[in-house]
C-alpha positions as CSV (number, residue, x, y, z in Angstrom):
1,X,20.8,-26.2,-4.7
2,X,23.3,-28.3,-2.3
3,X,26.6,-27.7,-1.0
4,X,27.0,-31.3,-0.1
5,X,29.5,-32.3,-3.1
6,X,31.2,-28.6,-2.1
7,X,31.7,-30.0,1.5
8,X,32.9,-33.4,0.8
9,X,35.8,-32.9,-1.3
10,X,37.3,-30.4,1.1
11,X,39.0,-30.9,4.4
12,X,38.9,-27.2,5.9
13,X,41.9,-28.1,8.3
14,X,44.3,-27.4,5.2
15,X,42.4,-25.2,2.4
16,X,41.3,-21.8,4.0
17,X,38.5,-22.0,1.4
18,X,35.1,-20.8,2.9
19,X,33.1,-23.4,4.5
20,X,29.8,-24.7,2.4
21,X,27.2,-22.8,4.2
22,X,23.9,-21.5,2.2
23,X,22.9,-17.8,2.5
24,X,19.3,-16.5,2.0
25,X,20.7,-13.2,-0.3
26,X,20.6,-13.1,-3.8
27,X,22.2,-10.1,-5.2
28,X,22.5,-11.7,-8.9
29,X,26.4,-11.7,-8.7
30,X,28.5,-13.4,-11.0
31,X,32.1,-14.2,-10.5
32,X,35.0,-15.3,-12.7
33,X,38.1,-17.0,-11.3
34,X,41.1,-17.6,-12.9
35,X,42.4,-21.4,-11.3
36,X,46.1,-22.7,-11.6
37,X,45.7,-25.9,-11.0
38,X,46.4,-29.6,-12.8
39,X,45.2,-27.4,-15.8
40,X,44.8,-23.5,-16.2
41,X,41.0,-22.5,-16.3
42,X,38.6,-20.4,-15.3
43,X,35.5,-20.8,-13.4
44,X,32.1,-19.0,-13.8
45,X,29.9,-18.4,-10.9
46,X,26.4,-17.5,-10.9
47,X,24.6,-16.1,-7.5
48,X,21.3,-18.1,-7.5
49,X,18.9,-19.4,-3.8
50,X,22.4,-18.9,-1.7
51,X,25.1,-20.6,-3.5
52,X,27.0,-20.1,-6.6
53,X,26.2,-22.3,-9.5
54,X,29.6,-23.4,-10.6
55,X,31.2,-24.0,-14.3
56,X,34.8,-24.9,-15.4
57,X,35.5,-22.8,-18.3
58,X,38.8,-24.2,-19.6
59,X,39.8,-21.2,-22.5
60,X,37.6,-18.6,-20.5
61,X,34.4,-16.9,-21.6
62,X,33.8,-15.8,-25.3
63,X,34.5,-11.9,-26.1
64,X,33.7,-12.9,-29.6
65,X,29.6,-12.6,-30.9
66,X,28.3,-16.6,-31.7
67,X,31.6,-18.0,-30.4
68,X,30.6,-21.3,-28.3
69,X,33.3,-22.8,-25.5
70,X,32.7,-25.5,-23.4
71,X,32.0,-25.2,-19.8
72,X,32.0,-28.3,-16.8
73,X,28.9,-27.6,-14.5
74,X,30.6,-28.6,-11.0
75,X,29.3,-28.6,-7.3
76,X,27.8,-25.5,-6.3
77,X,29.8,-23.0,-3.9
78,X,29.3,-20.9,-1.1
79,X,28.3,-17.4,-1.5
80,X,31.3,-16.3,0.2
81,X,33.3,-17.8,-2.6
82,X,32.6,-15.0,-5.0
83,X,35.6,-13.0,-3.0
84,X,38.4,-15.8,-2.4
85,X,41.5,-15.6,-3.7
86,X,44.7,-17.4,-2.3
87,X,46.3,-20.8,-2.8
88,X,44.3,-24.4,-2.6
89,X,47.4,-26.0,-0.6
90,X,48.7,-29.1,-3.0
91,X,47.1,-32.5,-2.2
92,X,43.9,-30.7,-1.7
93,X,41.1,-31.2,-4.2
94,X,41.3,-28.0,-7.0
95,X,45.1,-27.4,-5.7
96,X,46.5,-24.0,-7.3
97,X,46.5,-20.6,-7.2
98,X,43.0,-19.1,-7.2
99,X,42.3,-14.7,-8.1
100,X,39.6,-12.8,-9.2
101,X,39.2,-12.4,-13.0
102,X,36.2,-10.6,-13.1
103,X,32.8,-9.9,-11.4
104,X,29.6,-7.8,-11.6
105,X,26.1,-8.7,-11.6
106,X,23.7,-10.6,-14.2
107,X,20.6,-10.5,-15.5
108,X,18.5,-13.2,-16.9
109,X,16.5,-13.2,-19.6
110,X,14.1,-15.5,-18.0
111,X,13.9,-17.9,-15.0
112,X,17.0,-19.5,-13.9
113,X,15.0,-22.2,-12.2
114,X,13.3,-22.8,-15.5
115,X,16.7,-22.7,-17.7
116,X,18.6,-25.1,-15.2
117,X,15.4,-27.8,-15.7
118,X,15.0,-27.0,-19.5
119,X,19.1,-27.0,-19.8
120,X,19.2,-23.5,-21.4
121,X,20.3,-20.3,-19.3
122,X,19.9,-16.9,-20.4
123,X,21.6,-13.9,-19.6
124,X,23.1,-10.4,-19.3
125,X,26.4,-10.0,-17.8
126,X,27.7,-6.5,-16.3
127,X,31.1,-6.6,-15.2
128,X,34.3,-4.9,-15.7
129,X,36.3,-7.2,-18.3
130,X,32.6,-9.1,-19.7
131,X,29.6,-7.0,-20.8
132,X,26.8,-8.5,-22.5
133,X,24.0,-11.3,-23.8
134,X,25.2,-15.1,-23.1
135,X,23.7,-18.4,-22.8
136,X,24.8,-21.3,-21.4
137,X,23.4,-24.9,-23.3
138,X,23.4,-28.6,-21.9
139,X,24.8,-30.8,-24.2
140,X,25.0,-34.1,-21.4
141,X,25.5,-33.4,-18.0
142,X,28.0,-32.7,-16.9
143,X,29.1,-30.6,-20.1
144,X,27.7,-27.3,-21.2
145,X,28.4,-24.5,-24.2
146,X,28.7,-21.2,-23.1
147,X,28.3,-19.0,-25.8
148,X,27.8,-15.2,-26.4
149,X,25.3,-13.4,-28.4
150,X,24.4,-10.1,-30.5
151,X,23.0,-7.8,-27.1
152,X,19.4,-7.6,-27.7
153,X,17.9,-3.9,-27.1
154,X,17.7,-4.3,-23.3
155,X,14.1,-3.2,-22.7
156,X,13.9,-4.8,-19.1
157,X,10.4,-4.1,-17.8
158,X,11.2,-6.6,-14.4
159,X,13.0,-5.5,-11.1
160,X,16.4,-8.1,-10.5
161,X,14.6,-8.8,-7.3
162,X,11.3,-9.0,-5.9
163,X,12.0,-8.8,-2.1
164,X,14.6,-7.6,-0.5
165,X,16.5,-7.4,3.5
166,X,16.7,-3.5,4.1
167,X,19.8,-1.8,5.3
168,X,20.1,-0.7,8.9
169,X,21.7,1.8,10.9
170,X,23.3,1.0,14.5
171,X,22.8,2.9,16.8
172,X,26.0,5.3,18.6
173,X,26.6,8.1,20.6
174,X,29.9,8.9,18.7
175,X,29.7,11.4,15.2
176,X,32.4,9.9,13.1
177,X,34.7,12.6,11.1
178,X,35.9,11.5,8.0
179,X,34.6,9.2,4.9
180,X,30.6,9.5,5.6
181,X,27.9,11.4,4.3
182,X,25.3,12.5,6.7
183,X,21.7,13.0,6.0
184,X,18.3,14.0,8.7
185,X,17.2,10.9,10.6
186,X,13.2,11.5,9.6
187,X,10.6,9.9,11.3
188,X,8.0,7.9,9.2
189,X,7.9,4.5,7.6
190,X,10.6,2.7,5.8
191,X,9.6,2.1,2.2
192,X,11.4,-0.1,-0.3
193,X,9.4,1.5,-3.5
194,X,9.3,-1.2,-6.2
195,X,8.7,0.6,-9.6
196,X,7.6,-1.3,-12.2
197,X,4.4,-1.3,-14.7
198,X,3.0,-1.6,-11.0
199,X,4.3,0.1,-8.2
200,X,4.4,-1.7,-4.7
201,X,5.4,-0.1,-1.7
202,X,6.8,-2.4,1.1
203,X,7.6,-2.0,4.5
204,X,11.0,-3.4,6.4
205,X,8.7,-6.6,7.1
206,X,8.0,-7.0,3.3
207,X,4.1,-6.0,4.2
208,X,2.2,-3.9,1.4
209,X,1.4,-0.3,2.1
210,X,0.7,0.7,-1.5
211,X,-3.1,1.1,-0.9
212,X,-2.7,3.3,1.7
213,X,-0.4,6.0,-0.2
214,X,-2.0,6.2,-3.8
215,X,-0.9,9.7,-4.1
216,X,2.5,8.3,-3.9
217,X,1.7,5.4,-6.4
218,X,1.0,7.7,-8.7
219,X,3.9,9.9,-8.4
220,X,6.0,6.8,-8.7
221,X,4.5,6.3,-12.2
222,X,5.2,9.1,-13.5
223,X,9.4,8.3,-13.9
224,X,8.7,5.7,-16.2
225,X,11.1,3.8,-14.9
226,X,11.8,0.3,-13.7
227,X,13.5,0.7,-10.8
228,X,13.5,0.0,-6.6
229,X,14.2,3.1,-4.4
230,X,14.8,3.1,-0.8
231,X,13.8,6.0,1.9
232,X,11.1,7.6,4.1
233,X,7.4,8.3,4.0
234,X,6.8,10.9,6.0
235,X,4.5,13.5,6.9
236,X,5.6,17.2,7.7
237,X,4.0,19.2,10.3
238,X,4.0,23.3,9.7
239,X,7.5,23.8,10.8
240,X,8.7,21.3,7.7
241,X,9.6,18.6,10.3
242,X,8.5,14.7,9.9
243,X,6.2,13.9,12.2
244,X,5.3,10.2,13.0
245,X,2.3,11.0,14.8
246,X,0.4,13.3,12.0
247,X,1.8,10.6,9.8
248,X,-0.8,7.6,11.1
249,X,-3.3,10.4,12.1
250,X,-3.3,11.6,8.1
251,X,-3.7,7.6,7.1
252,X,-6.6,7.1,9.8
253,X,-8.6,10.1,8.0
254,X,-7.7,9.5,4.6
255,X,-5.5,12.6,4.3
256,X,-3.0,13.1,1.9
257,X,-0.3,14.4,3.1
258,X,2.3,12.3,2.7
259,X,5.9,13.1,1.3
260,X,8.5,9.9,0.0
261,X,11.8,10.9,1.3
262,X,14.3,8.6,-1.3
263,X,18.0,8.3,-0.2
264,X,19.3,5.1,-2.1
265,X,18.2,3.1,-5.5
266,X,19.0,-0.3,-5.5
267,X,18.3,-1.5,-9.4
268,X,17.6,0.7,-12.5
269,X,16.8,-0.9,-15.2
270,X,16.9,-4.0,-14.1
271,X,20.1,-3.7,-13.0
272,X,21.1,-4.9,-9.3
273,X,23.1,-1.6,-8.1
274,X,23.4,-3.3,-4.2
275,X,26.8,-3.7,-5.2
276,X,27.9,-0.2,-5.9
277,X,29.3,2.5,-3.6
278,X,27.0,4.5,-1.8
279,X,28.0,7.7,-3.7
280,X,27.9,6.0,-6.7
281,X,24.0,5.4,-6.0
282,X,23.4,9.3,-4.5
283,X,24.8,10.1,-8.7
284,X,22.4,7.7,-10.2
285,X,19.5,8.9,-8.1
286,X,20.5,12.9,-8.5
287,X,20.4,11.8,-13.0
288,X,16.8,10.0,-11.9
289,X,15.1,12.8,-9.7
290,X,15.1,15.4,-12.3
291,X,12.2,17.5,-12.5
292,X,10.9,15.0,-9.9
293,X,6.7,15.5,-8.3
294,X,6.4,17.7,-5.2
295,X,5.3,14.5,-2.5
296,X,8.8,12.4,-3.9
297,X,12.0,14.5,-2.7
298,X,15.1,13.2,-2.9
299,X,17.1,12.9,0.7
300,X,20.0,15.7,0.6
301,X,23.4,15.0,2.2
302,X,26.9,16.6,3.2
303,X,30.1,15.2,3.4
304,X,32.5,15.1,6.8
305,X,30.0,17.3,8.5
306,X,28.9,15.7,11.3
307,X,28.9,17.5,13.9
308,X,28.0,20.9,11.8
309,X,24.9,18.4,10.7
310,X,23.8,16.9,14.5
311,X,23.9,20.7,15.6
312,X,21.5,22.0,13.1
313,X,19.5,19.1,13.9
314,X,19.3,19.5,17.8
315,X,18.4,23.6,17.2
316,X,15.9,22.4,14.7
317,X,14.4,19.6,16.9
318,X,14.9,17.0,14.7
319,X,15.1,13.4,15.4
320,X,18.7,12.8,14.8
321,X,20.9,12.3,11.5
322,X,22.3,9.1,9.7
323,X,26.0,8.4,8.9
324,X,26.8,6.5,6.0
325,X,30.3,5.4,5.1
326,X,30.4,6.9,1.3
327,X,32.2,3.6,-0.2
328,X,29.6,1.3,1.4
329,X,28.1,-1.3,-0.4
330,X,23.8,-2.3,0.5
331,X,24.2,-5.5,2.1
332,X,20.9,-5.6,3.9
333,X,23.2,-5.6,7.2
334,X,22.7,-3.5,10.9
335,X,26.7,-2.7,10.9
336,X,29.2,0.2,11.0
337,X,28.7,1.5,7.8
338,X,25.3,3.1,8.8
339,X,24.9,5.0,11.7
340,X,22.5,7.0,13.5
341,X,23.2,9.5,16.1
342,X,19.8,10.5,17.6
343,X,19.2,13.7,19.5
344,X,17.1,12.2,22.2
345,X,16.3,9.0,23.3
346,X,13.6,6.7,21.3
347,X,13.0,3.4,20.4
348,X,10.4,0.7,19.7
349,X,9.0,-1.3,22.4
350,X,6.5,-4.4,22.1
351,X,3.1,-3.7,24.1
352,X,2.3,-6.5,26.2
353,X,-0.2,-5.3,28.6
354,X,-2.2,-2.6,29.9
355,X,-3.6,-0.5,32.8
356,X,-7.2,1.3,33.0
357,X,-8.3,3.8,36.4
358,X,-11.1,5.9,37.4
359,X,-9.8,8.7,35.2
360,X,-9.2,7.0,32.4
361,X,-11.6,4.0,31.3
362,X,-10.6,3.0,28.5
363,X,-6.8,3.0,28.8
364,X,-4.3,4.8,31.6
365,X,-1.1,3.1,30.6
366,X,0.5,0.7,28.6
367,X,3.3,-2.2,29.7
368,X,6.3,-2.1,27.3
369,X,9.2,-4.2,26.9
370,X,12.0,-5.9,24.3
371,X,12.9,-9.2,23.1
372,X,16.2,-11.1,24.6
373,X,16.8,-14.0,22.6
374,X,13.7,-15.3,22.8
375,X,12.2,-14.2,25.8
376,X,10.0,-10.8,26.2
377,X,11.4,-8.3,29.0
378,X,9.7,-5.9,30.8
379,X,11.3,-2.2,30.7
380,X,8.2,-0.4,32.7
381,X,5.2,1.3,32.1
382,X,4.1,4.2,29.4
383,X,1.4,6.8,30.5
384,X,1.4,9.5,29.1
385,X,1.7,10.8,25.0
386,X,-2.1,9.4,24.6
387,X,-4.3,11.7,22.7
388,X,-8.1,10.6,24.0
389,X,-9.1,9.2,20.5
390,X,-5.9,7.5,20.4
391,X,-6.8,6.3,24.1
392,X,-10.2,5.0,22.6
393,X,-8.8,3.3,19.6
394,X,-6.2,1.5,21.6
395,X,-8.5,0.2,24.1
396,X,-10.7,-1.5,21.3
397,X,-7.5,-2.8,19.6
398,X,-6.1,-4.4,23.1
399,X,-9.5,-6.1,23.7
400,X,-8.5,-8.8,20.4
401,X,-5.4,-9.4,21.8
402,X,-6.1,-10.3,25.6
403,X,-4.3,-13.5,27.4
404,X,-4.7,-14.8,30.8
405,X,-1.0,-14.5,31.6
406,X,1.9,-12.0,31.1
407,X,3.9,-12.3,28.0
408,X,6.9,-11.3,30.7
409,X,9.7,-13.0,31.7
410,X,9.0,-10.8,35.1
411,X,6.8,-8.0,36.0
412,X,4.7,-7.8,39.2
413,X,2.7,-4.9,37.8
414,X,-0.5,-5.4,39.7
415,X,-4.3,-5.2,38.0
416,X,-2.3,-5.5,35.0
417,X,-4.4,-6.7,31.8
418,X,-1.8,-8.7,29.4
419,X,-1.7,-9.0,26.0
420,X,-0.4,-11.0,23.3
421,X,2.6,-9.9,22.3
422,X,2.3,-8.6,19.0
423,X,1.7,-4.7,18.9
424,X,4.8,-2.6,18.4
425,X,4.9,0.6,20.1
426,X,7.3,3.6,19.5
427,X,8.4,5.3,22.8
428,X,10.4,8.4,23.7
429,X,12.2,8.8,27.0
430,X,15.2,10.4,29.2
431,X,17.0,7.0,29.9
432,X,16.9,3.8,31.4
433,X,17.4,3.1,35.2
434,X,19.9,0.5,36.8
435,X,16.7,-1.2,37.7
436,X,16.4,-1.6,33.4
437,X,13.1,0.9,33.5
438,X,12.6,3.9,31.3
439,X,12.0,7.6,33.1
440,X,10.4,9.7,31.4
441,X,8.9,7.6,28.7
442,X,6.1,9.4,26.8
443,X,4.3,7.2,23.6
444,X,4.8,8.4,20.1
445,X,2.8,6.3,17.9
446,X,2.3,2.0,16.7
447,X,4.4,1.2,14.6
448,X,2.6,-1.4,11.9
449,X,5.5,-1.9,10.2
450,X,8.0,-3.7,12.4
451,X,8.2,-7.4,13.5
452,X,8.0,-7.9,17.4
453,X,10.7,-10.1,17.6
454,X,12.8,-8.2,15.9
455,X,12.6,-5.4,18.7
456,X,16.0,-5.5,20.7
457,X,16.8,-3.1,23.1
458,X,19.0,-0.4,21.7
459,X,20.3,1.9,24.6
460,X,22.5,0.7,27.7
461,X,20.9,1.3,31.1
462,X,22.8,4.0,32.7
């Protein structure tokens, strides 16, 4: 996959087409463009490694069952193609009038890296205008037959996707009024729940927690259905609020008390649903959780009621709640159309060092910080929050992961023991000082399932 050819024929002075640049996504998306130029045709794109494998279609797609047309394979495109519409200036390369025909997502029927080397591609097609089984076949490069068949019974047993960049919410101060839907903020671990004749549960860093929630595994089973969900696993304490701290004490004793919080599906049926309106995914889940197991609940929300919803949080003594703009698509992004409006301050920190005393042996404080850029700063010292078994675990944990000097751009902590920086720390706290400190800052919990260099500081210093 190359966007060389792409690159070359274009001078991005005079055609406003987007520059060749691969992506990393794959949301199986297919395009259809209707060109005006020397001649009338249509291209087909296909969403494959971070480009769009590209055919010239010159009489369009087939409608008609065992109908064959030829199709061109061309250069690949970028990604950001699959939107552009507008005119290709004349004395460009591909000069014309360019709009969208159609698009949706595929399917294949089997590997596309396999079909491009063997010259065969198979395929489902779900989009507005074309719906449906079609194959493309190499006759001699660079000419292809795109043909469409009699839909087989669409028994898909496999997920679109196998991994997948989870959707973030940035953090504001600010309750928006009008066009989200608003949901509890609960406090647990981020699972991506891929349902299939296995289930696999996978954290935001694509790590596999599926041994330690069985009981959740097996719920999971029970749909029947191929399928990837999105939410929280959480446990809840007596007052029926998610607790992060009973949620790794029940996984260090082997307890089972563990609820999977879903508030977004991402494929059914093997089809890639990223691409859909967020309330068009709350319907599909609502038709899929019926008569659901007790430990999988689905998330509920209300619409336009922020601040109705962050009061009833703050009196309940809930983390926070979660806007989400209600035509937002899942584009794996931290942007605007996710939000989370926390009632106190709390964050993730990376540990890199520690402090022991008199009092306590094994562990008196730990030395927190956050990644800028690339470098590691310091943001103070966390002492208290430390159950003693938690002190005691701790200690034997930090005693792997010792280093000679601080992991710290600056810190002048003294008797300090540094660490390597690779344990992520949740911490709650008032604020942060002008001197970029936190007061107050108590510790909740590690957090196993976040990258340290993806922790950024979240909060301005006030």
């Amino acid at each position: 996959m190359s966007l060389a050819k792409y690159n070359k024929k274009r001078n991005f002075n005079y055609t406003n087409e987007p520059q060749g640049l691969k992506k990393k996504e794959d949301k199986q998306r297919f395009v259809i463009q209707h060109h005006f130029a020397r001649k009338e045709h249509y291209d087909f794109r296909l969403e494959y490694l971070g480009v769009l494998i590209s055919f010239a279609v010159p009489k369009g797609l087939p409608k008609k069952t065992n109908e064959k047309r030829l199709a061109v394979h061309v250069e690949d495109h970028p990604i950001d193609y699959i939107n552009f519409e507008g005119i290709i200036p004349s004395g460009n390369y591909g000069a014309g009038s360019v709009s969208v025909f159609d698009k949706g997502t595929y399917e294949p029927v089997y590997s596309i890296k396999a079909g491009l080397k063997k010259g065969h591609l198979k395929f489902y097609l779900y989009g507005t205008k074309y719906n449906g089984l079609y194959s493309l076949i190499k006759t001699d490069e660079p000419n292809w037959l795109i043909m469409k068949h009699k839909s087989e019974k669409n028994t898909c047993k496999h997920n679109p996707f196998s991994t997948c960049k989870i959707k973030l919410a940035k953090l504001t101060s600010t309750i928006p009024s009008k066009g989200y839907a608003f949901e509890i903020k609960y406090d647990g671990y981020r699972i991506l729940a891929f349902c299939e004749s296995q289930i696999k549960l996978k954290t935001r860093n694509n790590l596999d927690y599926s041994n330690k929630f069985p009981g959740i595994v097996e719920s999971l089973k029970s749909f029947s259905k191929t399928m990837i969900l999105d939410g929280e696993l959480v446990s809840f304490d007596n007052n029926g609020r998610s607790d992060f701290s009973l949620l790794t004490d029940n996984i260090k004793n082997g307890k089972d008390n563990f609820t999977y919080v879903v508030f977004d599906i991402l494929a059914l049926d093997g089809k890639d649903l990223r691409n859909r309106t967020l309330l068009e995914r709350k319907k599909i889940l609502e038709e899929v959780f019926k008569g659901t197991p007790k430990n999988v609940i689905l998330s509920s929300y209300v619409i336009d009621k922020g601040k109705e919803s962050f009061k009833l949080a703050e009196k309940l003594n809930l983390e926070g709640i979660i806007a989400k703009k209600v035509d937002s698509e899942y584009n794996g992004e931290r942007d605007e159309d996710w939000l989370k409006i926390k009632c106190f301050k709390r964050q993730e920190f990376v540990i890199g060092g520690y402090l022991f005393s008199e009092r306590n042996k094994d562990l008196s404080a730990i030395l927190v910080g956050y990644y800028k850029g690339d470098k590691l700063i310091y943001i103070g010292k966390v002492g208290t929050g430390f159950k003693e078994n938690i002190r005691i675990e701790l200690a034997k944990i930090f005693k792997t992961k010792k280093r000679k000097t601080s992991p710290f751009i600056e810190c002048d902590v003294k008797n300090a023991v540094f660490l390597k920086p690779v344990l992520v720390a949740e911490i709650q706290f008032s604020e942060i000082t002008k001197n970029n400190l936190l007061r107050h800052p108590s510790f909740i919990g590690l957090r196993q399932d976040k990258d340290p260099k993806s922790v950024k500081l979240e909060y301005e210093r006030n």
